[in-house]
C-alpha positions as CSV (number, residue, x, y, z in Angstrom):
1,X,0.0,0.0,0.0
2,X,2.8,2.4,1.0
3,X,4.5,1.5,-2.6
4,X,1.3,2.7,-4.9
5,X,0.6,5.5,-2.3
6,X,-2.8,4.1,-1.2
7,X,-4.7,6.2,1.0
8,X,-7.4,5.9,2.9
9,X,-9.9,8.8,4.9
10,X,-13.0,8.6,6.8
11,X,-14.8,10.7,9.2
12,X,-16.6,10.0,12.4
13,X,-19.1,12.8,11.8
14,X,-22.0,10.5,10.3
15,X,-23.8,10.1,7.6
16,X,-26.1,13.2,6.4
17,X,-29.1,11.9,8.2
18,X,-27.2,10.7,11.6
19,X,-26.1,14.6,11.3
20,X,-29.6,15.7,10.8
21,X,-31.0,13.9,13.6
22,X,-28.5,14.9,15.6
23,X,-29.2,18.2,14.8
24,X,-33.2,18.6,15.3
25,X,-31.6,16.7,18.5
26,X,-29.5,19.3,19.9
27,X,-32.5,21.8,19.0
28,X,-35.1,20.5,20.5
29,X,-33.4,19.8,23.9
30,X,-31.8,23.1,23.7
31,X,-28.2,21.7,23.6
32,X,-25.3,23.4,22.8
33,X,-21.7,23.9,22.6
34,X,-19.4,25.3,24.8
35,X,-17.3,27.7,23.5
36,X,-15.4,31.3,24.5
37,X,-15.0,33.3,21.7
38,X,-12.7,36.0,21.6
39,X,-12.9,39.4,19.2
40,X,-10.2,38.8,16.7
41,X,-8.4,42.2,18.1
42,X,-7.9,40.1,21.2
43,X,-6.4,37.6,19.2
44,X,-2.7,37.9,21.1
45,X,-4.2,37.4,24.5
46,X,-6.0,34.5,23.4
47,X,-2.8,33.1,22.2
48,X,-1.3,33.8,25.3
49,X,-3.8,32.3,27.2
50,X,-4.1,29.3,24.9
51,X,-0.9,28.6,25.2
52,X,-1.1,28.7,29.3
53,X,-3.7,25.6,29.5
54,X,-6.3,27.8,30.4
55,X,-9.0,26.9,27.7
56,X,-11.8,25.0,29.1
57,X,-13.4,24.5,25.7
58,X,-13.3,25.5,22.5
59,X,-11.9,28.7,21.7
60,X,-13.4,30.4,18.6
61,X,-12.1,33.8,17.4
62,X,-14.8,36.5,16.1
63,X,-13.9,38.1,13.1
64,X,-17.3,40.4,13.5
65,X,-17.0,40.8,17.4
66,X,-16.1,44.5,18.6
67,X,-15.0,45.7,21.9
C-alpha cells in the first residue's frame, strides 16, 4: 500500500441523516456547545492564554465581534 501510495480517509461525523438527527436533536433539547470566543483584536491574549492551558473549551475567534 505504502508503494502505490494508497490512502485511505474517513470521518466520524455520520452520515447526512445521523447529522440531521442529531441536529433537530441538539434543537429540540436546547443543547449546545461550549465555546469562549474571543474578538479577533484580542487575538494575542487569546494566544497567550491558549498557550497557558487555560481553555476550558473551544476557543473560537470572532472576526465580527467589537469591543
Amino acid at each position: 500500500m505504502l508503494y502505490r501510495r494508497v490512502n485511505f480517509a474517513g470521518s466520524f461525523i455520520g452520515s447526512p441523516n445521523g447529522i440531521e438527527e442529531m441536529l433537530a436533536l441538539a434543537s429540540k433539547e436546547n443543547i449546545v456547545a461550549n465555546v469562549q470566543v474571543w474578538p479577533i483584536e484580542k487575538i494575542n491574549e487569546a494566544i497567550e492564554n491558549f498557550r497557558k492551558g487555560n481553555p476550558r473549551y473551544r476557543y473560537v475567534l470572532d472576526l465580527k465581534a467589537r469591543l
